[in-house]
Backbone as CSV, one residue per row, in Angstrom:
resi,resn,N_x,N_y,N_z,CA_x,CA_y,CA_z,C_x,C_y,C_z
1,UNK,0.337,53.182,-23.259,-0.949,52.546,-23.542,-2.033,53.608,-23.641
2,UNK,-2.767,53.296,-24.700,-4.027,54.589,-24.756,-4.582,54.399,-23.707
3,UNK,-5.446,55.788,-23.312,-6.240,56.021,-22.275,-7.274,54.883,-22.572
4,UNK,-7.973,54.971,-23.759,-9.593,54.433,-23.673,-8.890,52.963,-23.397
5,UNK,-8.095,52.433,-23.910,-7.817,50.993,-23.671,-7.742,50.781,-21.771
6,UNK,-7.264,51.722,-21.413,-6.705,51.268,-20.123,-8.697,51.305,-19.216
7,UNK,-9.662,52.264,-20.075,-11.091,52.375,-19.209,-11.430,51.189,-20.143
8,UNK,-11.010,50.354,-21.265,-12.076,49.158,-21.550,-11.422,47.841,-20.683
9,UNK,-10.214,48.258,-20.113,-10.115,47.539,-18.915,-10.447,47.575,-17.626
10,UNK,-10.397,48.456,-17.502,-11.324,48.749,-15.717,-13.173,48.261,-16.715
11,UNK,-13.597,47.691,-17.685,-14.713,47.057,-17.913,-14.838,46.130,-17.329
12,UNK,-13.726,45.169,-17.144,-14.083,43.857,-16.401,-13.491,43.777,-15.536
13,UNK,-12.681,45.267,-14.899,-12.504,44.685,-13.552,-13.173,43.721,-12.359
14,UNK,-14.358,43.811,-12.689,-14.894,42.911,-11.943,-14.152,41.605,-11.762
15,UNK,-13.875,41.159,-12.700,-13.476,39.363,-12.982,-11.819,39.521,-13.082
16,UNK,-11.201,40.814,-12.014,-9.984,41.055,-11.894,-9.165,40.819,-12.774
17,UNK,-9.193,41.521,-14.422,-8.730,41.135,-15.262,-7.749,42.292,-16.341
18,UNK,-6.369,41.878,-16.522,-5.951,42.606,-17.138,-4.536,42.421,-17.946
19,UNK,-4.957,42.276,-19.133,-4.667,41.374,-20.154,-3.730,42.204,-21.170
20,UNK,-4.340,43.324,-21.558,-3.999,43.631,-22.351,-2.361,43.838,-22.605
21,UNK,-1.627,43.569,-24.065,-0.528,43.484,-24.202,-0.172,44.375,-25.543
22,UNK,0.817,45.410,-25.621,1.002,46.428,-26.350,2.577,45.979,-26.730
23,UNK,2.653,45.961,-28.029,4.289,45.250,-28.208,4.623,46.142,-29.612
24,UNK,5.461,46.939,-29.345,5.635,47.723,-30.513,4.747,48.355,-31.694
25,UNK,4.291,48.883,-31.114,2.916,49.417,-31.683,1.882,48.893,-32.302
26,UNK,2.124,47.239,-31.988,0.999,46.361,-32.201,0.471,46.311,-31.016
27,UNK,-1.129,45.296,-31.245,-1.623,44.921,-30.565,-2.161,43.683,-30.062
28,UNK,-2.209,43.344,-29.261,-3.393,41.924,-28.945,-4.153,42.136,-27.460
29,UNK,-4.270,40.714,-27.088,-5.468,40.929,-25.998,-6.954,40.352,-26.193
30,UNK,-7.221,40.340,-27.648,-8.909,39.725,-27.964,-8.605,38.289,-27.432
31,UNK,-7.924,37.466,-27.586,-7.845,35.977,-27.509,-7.712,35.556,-25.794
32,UNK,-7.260,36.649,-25.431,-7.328,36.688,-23.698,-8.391,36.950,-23.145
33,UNK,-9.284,37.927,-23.743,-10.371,38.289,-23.153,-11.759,37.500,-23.288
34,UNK,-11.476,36.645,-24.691,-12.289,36.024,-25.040,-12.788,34.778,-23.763
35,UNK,-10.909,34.188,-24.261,-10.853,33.103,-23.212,-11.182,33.184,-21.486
36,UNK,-11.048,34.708,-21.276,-11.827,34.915,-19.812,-13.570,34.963,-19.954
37,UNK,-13.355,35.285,-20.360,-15.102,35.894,-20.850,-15.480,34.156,-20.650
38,UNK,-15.197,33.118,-21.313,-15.521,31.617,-21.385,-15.660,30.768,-20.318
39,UNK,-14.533,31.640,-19.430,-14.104,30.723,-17.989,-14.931,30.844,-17.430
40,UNK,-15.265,32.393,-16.963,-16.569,32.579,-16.434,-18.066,32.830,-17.322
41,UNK,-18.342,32.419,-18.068,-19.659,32.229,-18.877,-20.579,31.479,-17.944
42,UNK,-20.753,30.156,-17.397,-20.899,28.869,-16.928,-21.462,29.864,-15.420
43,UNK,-20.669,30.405,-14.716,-20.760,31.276,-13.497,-21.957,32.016,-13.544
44,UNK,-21.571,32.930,-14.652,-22.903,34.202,-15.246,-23.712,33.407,-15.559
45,UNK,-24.083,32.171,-16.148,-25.551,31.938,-16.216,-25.961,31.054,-15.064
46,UNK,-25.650,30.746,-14.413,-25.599,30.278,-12.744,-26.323,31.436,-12.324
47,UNK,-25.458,32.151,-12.056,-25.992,33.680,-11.350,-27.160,34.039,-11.856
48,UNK,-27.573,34.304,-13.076,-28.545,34.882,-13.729,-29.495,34.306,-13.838
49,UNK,-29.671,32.965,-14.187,-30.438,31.991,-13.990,-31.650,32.163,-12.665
50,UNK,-30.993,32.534,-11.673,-31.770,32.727,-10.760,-32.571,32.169,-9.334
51,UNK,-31.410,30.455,-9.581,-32.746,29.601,-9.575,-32.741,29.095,-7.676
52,UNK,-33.679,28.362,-7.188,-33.722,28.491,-5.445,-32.110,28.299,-4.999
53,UNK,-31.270,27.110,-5.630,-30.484,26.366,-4.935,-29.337,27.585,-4.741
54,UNK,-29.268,28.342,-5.678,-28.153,29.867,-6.273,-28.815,30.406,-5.742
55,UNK,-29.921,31.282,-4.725,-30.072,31.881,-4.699,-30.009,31.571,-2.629
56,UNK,-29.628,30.692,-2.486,-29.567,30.037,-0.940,-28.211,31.058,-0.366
57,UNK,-28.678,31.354,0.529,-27.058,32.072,1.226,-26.255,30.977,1.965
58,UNK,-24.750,31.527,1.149,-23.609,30.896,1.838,-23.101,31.451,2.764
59,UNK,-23.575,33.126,3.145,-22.879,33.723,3.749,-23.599,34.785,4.293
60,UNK,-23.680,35.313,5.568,-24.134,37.034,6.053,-23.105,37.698,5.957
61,UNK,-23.011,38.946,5.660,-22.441,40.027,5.733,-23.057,41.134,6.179
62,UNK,-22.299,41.748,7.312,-23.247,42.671,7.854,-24.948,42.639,7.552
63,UNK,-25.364,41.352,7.963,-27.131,41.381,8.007,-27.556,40.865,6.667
64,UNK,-26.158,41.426,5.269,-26.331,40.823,3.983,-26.665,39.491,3.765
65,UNK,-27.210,38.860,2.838,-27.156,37.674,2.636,-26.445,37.549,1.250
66,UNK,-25.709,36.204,0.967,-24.506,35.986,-0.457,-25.112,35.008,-0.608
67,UNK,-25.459,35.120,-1.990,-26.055,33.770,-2.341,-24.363,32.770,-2.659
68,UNK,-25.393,31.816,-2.813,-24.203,30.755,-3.412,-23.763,31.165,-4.753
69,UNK,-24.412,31.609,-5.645,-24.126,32.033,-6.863,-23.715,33.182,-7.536
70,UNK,-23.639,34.199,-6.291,-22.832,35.184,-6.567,-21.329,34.694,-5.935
71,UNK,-21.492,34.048,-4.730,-19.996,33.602,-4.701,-19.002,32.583,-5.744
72,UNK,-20.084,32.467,-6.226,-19.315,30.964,-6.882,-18.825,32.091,-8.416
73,UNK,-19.841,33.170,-8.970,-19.448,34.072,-9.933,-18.352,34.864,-9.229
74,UNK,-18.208,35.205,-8.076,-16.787,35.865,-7.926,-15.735,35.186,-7.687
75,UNK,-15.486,34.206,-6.768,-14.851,33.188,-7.035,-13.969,32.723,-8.748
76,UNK,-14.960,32.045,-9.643,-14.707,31.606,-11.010,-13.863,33.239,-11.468
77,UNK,-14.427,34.079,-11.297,-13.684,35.594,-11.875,-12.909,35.812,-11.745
78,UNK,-12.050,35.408,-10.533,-10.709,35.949,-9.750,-9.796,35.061,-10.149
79,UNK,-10.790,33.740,-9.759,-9.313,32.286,-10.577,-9.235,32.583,-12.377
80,UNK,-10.520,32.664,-12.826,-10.124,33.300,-14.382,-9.452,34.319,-14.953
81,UNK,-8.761,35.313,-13.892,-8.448,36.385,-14.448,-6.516,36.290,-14.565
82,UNK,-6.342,36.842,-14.866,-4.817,36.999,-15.475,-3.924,37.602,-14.088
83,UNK,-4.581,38.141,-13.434,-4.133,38.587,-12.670,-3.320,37.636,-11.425
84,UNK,-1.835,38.033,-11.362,-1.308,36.862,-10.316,-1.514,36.782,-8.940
85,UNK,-2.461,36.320,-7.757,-3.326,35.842,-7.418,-2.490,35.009,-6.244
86,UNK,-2.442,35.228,-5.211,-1.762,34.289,-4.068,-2.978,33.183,-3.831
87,UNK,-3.825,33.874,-3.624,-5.352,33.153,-3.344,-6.278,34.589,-3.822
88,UNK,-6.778,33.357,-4.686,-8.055,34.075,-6.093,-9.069,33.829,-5.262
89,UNK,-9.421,32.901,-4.337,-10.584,32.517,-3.566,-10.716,33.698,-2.683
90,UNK,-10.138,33.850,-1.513,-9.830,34.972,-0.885,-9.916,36.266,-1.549
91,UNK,-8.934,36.305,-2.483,-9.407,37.816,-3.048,-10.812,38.110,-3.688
92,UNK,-11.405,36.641,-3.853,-13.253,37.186,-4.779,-13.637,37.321,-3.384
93,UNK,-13.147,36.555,-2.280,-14.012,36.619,-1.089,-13.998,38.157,0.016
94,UNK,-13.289,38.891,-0.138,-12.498,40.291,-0.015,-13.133,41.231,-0.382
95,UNK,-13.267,40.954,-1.707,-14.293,41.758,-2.917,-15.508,41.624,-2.262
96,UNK,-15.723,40.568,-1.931,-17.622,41.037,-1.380,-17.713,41.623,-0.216
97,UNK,-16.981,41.334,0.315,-17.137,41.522,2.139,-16.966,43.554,1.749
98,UNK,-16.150,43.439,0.824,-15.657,45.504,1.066,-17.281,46.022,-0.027
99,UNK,-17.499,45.012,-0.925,-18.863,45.464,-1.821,-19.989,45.597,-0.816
100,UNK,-19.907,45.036,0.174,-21.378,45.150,1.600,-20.539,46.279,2.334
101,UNK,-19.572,46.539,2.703,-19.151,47.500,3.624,-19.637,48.720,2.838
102,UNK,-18.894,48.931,1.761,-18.786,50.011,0.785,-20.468,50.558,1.176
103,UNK,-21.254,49.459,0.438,-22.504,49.756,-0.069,-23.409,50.445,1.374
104,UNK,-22.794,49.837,2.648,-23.632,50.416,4.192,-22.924,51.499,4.171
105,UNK,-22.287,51.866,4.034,-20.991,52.930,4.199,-21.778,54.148,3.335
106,UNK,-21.988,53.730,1.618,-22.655,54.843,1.153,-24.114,55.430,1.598
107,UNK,-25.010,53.992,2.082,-26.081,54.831,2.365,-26.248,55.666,3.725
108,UNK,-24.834,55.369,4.995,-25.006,55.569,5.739,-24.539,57.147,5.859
109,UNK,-23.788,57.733,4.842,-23.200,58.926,4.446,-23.494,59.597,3.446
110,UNK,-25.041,59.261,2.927,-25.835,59.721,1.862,-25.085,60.102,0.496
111,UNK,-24.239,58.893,-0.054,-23.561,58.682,-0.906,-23.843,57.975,-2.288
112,UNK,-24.909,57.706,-1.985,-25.608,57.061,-2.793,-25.637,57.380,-4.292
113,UNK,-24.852,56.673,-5.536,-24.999,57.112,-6.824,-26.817,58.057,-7.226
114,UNK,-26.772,58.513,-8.109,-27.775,58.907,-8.445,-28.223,57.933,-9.957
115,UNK,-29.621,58.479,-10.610,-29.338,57.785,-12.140,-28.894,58.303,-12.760
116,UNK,-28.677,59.952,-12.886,-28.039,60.439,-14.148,-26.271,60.211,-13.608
117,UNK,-25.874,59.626,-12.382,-24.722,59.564,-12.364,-24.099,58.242,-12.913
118,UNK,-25.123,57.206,-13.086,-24.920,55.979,-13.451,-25.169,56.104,-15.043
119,UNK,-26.043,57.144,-15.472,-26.301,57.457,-16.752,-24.756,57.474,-17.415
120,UNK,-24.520,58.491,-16.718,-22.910,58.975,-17.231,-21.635,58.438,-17.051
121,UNK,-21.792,57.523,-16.193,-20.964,56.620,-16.029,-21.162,55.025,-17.095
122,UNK,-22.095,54.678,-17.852,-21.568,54.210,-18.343,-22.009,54.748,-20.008
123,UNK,-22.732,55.956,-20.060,-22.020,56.700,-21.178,-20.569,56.929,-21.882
124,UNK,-19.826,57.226,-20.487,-18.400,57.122,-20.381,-17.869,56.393,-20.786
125,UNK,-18.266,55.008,-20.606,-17.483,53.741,-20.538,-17.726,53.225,-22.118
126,UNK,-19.154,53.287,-22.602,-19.187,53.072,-23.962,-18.512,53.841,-25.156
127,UNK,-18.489,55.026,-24.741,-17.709,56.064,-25.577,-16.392,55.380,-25.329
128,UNK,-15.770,54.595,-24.831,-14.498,54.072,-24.430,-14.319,53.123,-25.411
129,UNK,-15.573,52.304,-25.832,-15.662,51.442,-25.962,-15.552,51.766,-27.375
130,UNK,-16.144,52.518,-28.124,-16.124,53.261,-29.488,-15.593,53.943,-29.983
131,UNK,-14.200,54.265,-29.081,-13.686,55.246,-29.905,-12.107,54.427,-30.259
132,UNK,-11.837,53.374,-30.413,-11.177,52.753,-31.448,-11.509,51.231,-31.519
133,UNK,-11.006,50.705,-33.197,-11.129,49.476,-33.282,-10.834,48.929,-32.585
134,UNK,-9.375,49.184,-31.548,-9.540,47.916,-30.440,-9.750,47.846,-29.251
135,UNK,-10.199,48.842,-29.004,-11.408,48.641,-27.634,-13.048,47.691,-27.937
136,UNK,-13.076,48.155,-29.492,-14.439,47.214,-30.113,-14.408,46.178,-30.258
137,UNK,-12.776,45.675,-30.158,-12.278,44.363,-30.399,-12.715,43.371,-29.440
138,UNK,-11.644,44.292,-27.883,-11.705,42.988,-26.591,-13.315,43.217,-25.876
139,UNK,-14.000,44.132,-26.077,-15.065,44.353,-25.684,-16.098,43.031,-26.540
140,UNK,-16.100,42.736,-27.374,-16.891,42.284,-28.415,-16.437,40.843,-28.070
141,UNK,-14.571,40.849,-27.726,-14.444,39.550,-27.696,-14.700,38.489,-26.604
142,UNK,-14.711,39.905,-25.668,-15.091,39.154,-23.942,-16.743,38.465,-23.894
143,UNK,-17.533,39.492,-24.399,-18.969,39.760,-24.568,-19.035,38.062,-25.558
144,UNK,-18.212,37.735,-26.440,-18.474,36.453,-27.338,-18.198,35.641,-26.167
145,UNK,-17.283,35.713,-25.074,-16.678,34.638,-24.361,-17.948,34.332,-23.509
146,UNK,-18.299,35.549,-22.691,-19.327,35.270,-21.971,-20.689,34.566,-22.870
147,UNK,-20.690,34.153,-23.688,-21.934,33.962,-24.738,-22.908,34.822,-24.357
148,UNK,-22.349,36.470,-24.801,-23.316,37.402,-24.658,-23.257,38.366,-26.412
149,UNK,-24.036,39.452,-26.618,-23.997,39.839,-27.653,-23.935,41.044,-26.777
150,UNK,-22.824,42.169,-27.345,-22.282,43.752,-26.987,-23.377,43.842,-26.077
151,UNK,-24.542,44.410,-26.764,-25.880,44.681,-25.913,-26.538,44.343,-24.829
152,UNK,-26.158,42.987,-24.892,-26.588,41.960,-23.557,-25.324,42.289,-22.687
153,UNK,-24.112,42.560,-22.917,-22.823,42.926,-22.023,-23.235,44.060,-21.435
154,UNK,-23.481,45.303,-22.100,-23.721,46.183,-21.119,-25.046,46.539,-20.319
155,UNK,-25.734,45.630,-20.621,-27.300,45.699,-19.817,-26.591,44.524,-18.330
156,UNK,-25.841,43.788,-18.880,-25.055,43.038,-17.711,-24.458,43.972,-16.645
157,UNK,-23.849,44.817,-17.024,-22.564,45.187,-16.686,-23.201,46.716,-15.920
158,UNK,-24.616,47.396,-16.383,-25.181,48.589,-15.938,-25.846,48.131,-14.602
159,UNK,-26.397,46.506,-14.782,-27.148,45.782,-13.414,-26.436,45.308,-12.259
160,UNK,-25.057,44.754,-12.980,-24.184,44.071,-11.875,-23.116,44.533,-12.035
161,UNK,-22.383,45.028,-12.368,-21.224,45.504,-12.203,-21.210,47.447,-12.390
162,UNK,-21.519,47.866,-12.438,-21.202,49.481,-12.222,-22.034,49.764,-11.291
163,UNK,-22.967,49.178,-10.017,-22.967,49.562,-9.337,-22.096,49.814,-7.701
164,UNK,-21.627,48.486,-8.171,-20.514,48.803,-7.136,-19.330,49.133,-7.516
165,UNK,-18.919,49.640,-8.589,-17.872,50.503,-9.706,-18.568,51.918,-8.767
166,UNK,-19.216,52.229,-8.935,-19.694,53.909,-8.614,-19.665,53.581,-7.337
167,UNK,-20.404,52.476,-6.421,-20.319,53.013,-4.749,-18.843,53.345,-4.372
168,UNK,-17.801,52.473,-5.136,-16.854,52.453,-4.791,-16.042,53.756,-5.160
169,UNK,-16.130,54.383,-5.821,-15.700,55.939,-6.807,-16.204,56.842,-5.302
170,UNK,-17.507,56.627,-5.376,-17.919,57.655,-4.841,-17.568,57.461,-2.649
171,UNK,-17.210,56.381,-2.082,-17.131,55.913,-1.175,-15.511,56.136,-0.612
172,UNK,-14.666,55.842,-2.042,-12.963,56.060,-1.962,-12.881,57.879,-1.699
173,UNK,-13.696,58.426,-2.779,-13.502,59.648,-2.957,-13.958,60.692,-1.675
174,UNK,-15.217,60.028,-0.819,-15.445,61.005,0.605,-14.078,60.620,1.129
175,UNK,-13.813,59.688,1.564,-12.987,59.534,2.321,-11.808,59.881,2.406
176,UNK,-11.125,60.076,0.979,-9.996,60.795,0.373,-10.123,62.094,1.324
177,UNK,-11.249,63.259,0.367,-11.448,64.180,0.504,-11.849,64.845,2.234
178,UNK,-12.205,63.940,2.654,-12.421,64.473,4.124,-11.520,63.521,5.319
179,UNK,-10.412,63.333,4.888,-9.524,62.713,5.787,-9.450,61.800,6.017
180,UNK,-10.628,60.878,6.117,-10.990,59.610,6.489,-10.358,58.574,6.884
181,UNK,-10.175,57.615,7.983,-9.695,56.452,7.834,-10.370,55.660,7.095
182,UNK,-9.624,54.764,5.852,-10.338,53.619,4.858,-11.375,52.655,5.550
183,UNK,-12.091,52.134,5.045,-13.087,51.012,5.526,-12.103,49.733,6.159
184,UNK,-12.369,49.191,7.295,-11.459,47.902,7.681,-12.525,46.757,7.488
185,UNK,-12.572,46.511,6.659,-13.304,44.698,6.088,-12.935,44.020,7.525
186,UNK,-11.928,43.984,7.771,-11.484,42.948,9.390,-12.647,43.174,9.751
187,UNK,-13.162,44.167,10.229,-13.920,44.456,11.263,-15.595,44.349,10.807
188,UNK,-16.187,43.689,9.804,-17.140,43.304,9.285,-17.366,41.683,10.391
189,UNK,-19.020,42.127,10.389,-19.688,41.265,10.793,-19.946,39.515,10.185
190,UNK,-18.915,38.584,9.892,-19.248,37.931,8.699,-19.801,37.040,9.668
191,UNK,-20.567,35.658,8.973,-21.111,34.385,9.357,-20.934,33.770,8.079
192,UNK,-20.738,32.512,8.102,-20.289,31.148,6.920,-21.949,30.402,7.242
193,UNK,-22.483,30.630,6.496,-23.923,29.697,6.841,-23.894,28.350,6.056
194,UNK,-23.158,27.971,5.009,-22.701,27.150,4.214,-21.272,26.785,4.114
195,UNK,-20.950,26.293,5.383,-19.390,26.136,5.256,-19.060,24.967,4.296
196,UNK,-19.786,23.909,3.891,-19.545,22.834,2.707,-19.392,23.426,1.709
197,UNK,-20.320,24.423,1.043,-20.342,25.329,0.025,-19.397,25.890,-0.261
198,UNK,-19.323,26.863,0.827,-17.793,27.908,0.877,-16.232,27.059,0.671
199,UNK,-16.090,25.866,1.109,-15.316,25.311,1.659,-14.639,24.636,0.292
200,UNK,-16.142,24.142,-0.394,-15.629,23.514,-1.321,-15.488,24.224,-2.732
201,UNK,-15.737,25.191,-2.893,-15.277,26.235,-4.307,-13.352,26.125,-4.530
């Protein structure tokens, strides 16, 4: 599998997704990505939207507050994604709890992305995105699913999703490099402030 294909998939890792299918030197994958991009559309404008009831916490995390509408967007992501999934609920719910660890973790070890590192990071990712027809393909086709246009995808994707793409790069990588024991999520501070909420996704 080409390289750039395998970074226009770590694009939506977020929504734990990975689709792509290489069958004798053909290709596909747009009709998968599309159809994810759709599942969660409904989620993303929930989230984005902004509005009091989405923006109510279901949850503390370490002192964090989760709105309802970011859970309910990670949630919809994990059950939408291709990926086989014992519990998709749990695993979006996993994902946040290590996205608040991660994120105390970097500022507490002055880890903190920079902008020209976020510059280049998704410089990176677009050059991924452009350097063949079918990376322009599932990119374009996810971006249709989400009822977004390319442009609106990566102004998405620079706000909410590559920042915890980089805490996490840069958070895996101290720890690698200086011995570290990994972050234990167990050991996070959680509270359910909306257990109807939580309960019922």
């Amino acid at each position: 599998m080409k390289k750039s294909i395998m970074i226009i998939v770590s694009l939506v890792i977020g929504a734990g997704i990975f689709v792509v299918a290489v069958q004798g030197g053909g290709y596909e994958g747009t009709d998968e990505f599309n159809e994810i991009g759709q599942k969660k559309s409904e989620a993303v404008e929930y989230f984005l939207q902004g509005d009091a009831e989405g923006q109510e916490p279901v949850a503390i995390v370490e002192g964090e507050e989760i709105s309802k509408a970011y859970f309910a967007l990670k949630v919809t992501s994990y059950r939408g994604s291709k990926l086989e999934l014992d519990d998709p609920k749990q695993a979006a719910w996993d994902s946040i709890v290590t996205e608040v660890c991660e994120r105390q973790y970097a500022a507490e070890n002055g880890l903190e992305y920079t902008e020209q590192e976020m510059d280049a990071h998704m410089a990176y990712l677009k050059d991924a995105y452009d350097s063949t027809d079918e990376s322009r393909a599932l990119i374009e086709s996810y971006a249709s699913g989400l009822g977004m246009t390319v442009a609106e995808y990566w102004d998405y994707k620079e706000k909410y999703e590559a920042p915890m793409e980089l805490t996490h790069y840069k958070v895996s990588e101290y720890i690698e490099v200086n011995g570290l024991e990994p972050i234990d999520i167990c050991k996070a501070k959680v509270e359910i402030v909306e257990q109807e909420f939580f309960s019922g996704l």
